[in-house]
C-alpha positions in Angstrom: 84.2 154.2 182.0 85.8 156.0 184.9 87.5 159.4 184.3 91.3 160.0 186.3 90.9 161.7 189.5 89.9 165.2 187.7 86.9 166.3 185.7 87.2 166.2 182.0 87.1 170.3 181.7 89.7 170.8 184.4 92.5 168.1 182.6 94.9 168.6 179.5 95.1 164.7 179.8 91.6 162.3 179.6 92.2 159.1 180.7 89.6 156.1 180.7 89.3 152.8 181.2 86.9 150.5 179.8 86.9 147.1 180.6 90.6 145.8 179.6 91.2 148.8 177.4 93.2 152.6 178.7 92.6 155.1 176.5 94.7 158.3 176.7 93.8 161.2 175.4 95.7 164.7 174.9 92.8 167.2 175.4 94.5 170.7 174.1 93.1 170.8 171.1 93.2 174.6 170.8 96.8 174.6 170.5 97.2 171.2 168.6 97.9 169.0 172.1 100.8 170.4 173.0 103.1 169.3 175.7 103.1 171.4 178.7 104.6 170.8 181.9 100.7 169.9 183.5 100.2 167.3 180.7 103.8 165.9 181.4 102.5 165.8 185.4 99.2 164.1 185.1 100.8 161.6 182.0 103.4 160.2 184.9 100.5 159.9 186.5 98.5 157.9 184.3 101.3 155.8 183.0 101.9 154.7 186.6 98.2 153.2 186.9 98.3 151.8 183.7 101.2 149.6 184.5 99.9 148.7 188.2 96.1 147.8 187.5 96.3 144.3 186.1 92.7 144.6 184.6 94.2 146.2 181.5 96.0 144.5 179.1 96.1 147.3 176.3 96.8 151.3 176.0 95.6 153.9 173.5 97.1 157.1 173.3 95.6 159.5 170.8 94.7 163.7 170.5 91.7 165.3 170.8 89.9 166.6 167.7 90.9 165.9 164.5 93.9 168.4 163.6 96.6 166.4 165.6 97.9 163.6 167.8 100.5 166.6 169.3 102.4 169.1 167.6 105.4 168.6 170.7 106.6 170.6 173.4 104.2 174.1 174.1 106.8 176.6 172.7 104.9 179.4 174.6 105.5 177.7 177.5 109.0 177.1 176.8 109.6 180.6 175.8 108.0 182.0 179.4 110.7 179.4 181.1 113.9 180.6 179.0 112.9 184.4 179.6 112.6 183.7 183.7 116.1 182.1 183.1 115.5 178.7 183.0 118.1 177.0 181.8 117.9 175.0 178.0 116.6 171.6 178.2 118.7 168.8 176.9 118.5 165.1 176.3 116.1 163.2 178.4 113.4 164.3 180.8 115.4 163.0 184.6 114.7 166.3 187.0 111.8 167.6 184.7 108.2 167.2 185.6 106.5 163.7 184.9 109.6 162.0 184.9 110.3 159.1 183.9 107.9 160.0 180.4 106.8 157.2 178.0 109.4 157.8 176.2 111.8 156.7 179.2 109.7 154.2 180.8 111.3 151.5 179.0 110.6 148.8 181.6 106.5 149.5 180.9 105.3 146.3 179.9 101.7 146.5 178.8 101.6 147.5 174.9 100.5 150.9 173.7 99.0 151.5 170.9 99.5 155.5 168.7 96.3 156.7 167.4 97.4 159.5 165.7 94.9 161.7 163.8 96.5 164.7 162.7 100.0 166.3 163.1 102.6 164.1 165.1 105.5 166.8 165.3 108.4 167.1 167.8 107.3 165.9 171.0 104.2 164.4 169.6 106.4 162.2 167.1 108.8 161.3 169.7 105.7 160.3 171.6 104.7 157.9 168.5 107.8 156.3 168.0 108.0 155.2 171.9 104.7 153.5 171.4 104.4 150.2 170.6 101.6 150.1 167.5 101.3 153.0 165.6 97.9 153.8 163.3 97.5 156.7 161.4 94.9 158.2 159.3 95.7 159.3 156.3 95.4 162.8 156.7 98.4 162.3 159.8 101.9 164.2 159.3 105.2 163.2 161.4 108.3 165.2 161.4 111.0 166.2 163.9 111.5 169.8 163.4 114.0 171.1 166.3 116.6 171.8 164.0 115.0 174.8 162.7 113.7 176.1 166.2 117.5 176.0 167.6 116.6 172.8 169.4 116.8 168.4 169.1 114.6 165.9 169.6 115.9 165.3 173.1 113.1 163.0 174.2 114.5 159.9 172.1 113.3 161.4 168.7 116.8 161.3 167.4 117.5 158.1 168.7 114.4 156.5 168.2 114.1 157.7 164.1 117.2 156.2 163.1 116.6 152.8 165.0 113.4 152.2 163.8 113.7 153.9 159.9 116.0 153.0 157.2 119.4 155.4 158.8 119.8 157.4 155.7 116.2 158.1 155.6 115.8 159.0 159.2 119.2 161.5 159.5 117.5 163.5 156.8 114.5 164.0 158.3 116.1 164.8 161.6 118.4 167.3 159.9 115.9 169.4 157.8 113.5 169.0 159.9 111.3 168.1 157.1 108.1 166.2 157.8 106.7 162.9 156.3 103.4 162.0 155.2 101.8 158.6 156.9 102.3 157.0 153.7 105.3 157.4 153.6 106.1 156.8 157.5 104.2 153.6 156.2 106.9 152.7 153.3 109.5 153.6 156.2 108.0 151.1 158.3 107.2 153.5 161.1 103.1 153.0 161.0 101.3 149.7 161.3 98.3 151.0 159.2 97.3 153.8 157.1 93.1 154.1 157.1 91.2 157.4 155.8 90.0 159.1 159.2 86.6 157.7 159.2 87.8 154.4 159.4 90.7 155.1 162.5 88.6 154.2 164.9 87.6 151.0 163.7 91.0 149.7 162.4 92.7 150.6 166.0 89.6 148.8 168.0 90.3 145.9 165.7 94.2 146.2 166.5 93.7 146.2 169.9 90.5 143.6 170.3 93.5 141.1 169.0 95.5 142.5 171.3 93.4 142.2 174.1 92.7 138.4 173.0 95.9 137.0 173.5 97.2 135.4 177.2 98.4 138.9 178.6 101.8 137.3 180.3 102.4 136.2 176.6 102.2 139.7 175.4 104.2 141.1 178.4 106.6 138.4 177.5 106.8 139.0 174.3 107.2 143.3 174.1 109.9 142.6 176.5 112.0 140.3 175.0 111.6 142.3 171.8 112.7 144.7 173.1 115.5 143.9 175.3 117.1 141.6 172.2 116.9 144.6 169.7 120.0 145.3 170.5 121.6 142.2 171.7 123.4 139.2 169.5 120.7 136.0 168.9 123.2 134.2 170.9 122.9 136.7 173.9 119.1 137.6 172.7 118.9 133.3 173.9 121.2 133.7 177.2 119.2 136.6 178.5 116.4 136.1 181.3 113.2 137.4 180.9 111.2 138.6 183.9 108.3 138.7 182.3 108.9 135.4 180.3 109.8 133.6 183.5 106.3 134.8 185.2 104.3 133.2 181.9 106.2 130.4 181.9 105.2 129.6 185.9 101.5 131.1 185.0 98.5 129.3 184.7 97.7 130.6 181.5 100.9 128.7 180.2 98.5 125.9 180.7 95.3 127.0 179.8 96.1 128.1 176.2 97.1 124.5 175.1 94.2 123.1 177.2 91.8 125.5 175.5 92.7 124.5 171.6 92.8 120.6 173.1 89.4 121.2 173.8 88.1 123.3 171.5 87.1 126.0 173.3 88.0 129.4 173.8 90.7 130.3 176.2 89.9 132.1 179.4 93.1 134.3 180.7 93.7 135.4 184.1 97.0 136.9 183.9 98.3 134.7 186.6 
């Protein structure tokens, strides 16, 4: 596994690669992974050769330790920025360090998967709900608390919450700021699976093992036609090319899947 250009004790970000799997890793633990402008940096970073290196099909983003996935934006780090006058931050990241941030990157085409094992607040929750697959322990907490803090979930929390929850459900959240336990981000339809923490590990390797099985021009395909239709009619949703789709269509692994169950063998994938 090769480590990102800097040395695990000298990063807020770990970022490995193992074969066809990224994992990404917030590494502030001491202050529950929060976001601060370096992390932002080195995440554009790491989201760029994610993307580009055709070797991996699949990305895991998780926290370090076992408190939290992130508990959003470093408030400290905020609160140095608006007392040397820097002006409030709004909606969306454009201008900011590490733009565009996952949750903009909405033209990034290999799947990513949440492993969230702790608190997922803020930031950290609007980092969740950009991702693709979402696991949580049980012991994991989400919750969009700006609202008390004089702030919104500018990074496509408040969007995000009340496209993916039931609307109701999601505007209440967003303005209490109350949180939600992963069973009930679960019932909301927010989480793919709930597992006790010892078992998180295994249930996202099996998550993304099936992942990492299928053609990966089908999977590109696939997020980005999901994606792109959410919010088209079926008859547009049908009318609409597909870059991604028009690639696996000309591929030769359009071929080799049929060819493979014809012959009763495994298929063998090249992504081209």
């Amino acid at each position: 596994m090769a480590l990102f250009h800097l040395r695990v004790t000298d990063t807020p970000v770990l970022y490995e690669k193992s074969g066809q799997i990224a994992r990404i890793t917030l590494n502030r633990p001491r202050v529950l992974n929060a976001l601060d402008l370096s992390t932002h940096t080195q995440l554009a970073q790491i989201w760029d050769d994610v993307e580009s290196d055709d070797n991996i099909r699949v990305a895991v983003l998780t926290g370090a330790g076992e408190r939290a996935f992130s508990a959003g934006q470093d408030l400290r780090e905020l609160g140095d920025r608006i007392r040397a006058g820097t002006s409030a931050s709004t909606v969306g990241g454009r201008g900011k360090p590490g733009h565009p941030r996952l949750t903009e990157r909405f033209e990034l085409s290999k799947p990513v998967v949440a492993r969230v094992n702790g608190l997922a607040l803020g930031g950290g929750f609007e980092l969740v709900l950009a991702c693709d697959l979402v696991i949580a322990a049980e012991h994991a907490t989400f919750g969009l608390p700006e609202a008390r803090l004089g702030l919104i979930a500018g990074a496509g929390g408040v969007f995000r919450l009340t496209r993916q929850a039931p609307f109701r459900i999601a505007l209440g959240h967003i303005l209490t700021g109350r949180s939600m336990t992963a069973t009930q981000a679960l019932a909301y339809g927010l989480v793919n699976d709930v597992v006790p923490g010892d078992r998180l590990d295994e249930c996202v390797d099996g998550w993304v093992a099936d992942i990492a099985a299928c053609a990966p021009l089908a999977i590109r395909a696939a997020k980005e036609m999901a994606n792109r239709a959410a919010t088209l009619s079926l008859p547009d949703a049908f009318a609409t090319r597909y870059f991604w789709e028009e690639l696996r269509t000309m591929s030769a692994d359009a071929i080799e899947g049929p060819t493979a169950f014809l012959e009763k063998r495994p298929p063998v994938w090249t992504g081209r």
